[in-house]
C-alpha positions in Angstrom: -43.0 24.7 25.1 -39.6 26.3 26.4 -39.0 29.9 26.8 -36.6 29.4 23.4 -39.2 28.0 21.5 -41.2 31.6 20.5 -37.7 33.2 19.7 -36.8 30.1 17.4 -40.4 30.4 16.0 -39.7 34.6 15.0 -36.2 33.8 14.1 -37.3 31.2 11.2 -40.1 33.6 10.0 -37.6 36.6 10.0 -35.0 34.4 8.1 -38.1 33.7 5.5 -38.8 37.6 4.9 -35.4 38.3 4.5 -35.6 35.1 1.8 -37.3 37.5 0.2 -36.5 41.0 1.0 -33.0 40.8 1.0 -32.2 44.7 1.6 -33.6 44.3 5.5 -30.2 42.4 5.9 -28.1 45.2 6.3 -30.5 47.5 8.1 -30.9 44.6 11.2 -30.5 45.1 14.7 -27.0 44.0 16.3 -28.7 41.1 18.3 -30.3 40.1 15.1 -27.4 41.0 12.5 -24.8 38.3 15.3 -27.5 34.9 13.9 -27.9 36.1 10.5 -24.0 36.7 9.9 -23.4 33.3 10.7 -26.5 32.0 8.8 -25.2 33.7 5.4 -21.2 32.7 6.1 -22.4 28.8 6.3 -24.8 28.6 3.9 -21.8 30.8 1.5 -19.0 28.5 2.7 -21.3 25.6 1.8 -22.4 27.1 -1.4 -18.9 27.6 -2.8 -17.7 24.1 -1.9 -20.3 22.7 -4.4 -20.7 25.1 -7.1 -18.0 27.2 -8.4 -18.4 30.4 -7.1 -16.6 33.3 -5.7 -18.6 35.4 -3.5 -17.4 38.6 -2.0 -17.8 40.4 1.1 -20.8 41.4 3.1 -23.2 39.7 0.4 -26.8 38.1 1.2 -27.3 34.7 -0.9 -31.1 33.1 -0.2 -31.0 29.5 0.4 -33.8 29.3 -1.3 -32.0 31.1 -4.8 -31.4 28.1 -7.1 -27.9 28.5 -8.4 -25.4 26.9 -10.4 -22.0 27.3 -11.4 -20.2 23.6 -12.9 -16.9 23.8 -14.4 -16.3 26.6 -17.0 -19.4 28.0 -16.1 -18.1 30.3 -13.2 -20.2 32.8 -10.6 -18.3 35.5 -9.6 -20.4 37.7 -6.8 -19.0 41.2 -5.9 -19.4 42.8 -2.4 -22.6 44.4 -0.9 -24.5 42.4 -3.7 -28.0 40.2 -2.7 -29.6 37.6 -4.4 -33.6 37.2 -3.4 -35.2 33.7 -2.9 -36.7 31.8 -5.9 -34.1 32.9 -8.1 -32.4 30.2 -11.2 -29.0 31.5 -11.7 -26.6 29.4 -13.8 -22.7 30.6 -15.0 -21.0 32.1 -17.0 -21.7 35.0 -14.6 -19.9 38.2 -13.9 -22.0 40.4 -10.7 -20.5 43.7 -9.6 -20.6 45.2 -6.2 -23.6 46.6 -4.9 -25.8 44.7 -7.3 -29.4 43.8 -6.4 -31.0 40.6 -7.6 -34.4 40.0 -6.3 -37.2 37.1 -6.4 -38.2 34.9 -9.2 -35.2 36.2 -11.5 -33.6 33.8 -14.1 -30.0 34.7 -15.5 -28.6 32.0 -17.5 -25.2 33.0 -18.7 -25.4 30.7 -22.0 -21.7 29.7 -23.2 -20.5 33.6 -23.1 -22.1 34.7 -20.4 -23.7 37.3 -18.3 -22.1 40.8 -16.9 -23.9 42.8 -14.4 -21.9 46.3 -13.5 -21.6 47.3 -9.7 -25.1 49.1 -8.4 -27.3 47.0 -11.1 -30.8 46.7 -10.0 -32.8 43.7 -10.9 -36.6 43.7 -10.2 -38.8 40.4 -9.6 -39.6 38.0 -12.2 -36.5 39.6 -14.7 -35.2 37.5 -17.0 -32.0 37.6 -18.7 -31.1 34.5 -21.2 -27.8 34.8 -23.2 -28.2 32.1 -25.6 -30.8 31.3 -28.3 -32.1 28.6 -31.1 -32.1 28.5 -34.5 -35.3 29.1 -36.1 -34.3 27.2 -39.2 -38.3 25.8 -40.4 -36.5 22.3 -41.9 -36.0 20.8 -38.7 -36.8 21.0 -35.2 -35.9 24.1 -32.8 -34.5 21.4 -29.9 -32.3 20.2 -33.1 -30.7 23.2 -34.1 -27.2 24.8 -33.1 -27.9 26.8 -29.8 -25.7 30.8 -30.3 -24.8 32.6 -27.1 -23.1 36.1 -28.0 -23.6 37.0 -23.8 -25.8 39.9 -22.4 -23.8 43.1 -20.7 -25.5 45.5 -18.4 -23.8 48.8 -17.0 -23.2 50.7 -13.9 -26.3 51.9 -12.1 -29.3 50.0 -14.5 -32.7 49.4 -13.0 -34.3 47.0 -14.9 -38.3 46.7 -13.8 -39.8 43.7 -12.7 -41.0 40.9 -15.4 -38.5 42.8 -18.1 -36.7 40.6 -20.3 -33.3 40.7 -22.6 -32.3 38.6 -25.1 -29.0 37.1 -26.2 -26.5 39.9 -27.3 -27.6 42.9 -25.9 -25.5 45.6 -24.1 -27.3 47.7 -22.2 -25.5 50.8 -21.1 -24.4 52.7 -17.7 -27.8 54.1 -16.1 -30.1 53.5 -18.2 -33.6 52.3 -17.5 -36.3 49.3 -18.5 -39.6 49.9 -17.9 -41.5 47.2 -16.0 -43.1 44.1 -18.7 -40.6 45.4 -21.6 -38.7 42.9 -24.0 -34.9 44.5 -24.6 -34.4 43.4 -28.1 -32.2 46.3 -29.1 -29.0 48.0 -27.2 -30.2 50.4 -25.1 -28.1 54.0 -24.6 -26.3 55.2 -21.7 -29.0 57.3 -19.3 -31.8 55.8 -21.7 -35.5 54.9 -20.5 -37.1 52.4 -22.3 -40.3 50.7 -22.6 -42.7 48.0 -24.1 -42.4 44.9 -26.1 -40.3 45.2 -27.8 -39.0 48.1 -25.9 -38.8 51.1 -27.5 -36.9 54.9 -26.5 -39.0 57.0 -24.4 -36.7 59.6 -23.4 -33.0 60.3 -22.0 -32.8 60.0 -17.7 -31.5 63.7 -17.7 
């Protein structure tokens, strides 16, 4: 084993946690911050040439994030915004700056798409789907015409881990999901919300 060998061995591992805990990116150490620059502007470079995506400045984008952006389905990625490992992200999507995407979160954009506002934050296992099925009983679901209206979500939201939201909702500037809740409805500006389906709880100030 050469001398490089143990600092090849802790710089895999420490490229695996930040796979997953994406916010250690921009609190590393210079020696560390010079390898995982040039990590993220590769694997970014890379990314775009296949998929098409814009991606902004100064963003973390896992490898191991599953996303994909074919023609008329676009990605656009705003600065200071990271995407966690394990995510399924597929176009039409909008992401601000400063938004925070992390593990096991699915956004599919549908035909009209997804808008996250700068600052958004997404807990694990989130998912946002704008499209649905019919639910016509004279034929099958996988035969019926599939809607997408698109899902918008405002400045400064924190949406808990394993929340959900359907096709057509807006969710407004700083409001809240609780963690496990099913957004079926709009939800106010500053508003906490909770359950399936989630329901008002009360206002953030």
């Amino acid at each position: 084993m050469t001398e490089q060998d143990p600092l090849l061995k802790y710089r895999e591992q420490h490229k695996h946690r930040l796979n997953y805990m994406p916010w250690l990116y921009w609190s590393l150490k210079p020696k560390n911050r010079v390898w995982a620059e040039e990590w993220q502007k590769e694997y970014q470079q890379y990314l775009m040439a296949m998929e098409t995506v814009e991606i902004g400045e100064n963003c973390f984008i896992s490898p191991l994030a599953h996303i994909f952006a074919e023609p008329g389905r676009k990605i656009v990625i705003g600065d200071n915004t990271f995407i966690a490992a394990d995510c399924t992200l597929h176009g039409p999507l909008r992401i601000g700056q400063e938004v925070a995407i992390n593990h096991h979160c699915i956004l599919d954009g549908g035909r009209a798409g997804i808008q996250l506002h700068d600052q958004v934050r997404i807990a694990a296992y989130s998912h946002l789907y704008a499209f649905d099925h019919g639910m016509d009983s004279e034929q099958p679901v996988y035969q019926q015409p599939v809607r997408s209206q698109g899902i918008e979500v405002g400045r400064d939201v924190w949406i808990g881990a394993h929340a959900g939201i359907k096709d057509g909702i807006r969710i407004e500037d700083q409001a809240i999901i609780g963690m496990n809740s099913m957004v079926t409805k709009n939800v106010e500006a500053r508003a906490i919300v909770g359950g399936n389906p989630a329901k008002f709880i009360r206002y953030r100030d």
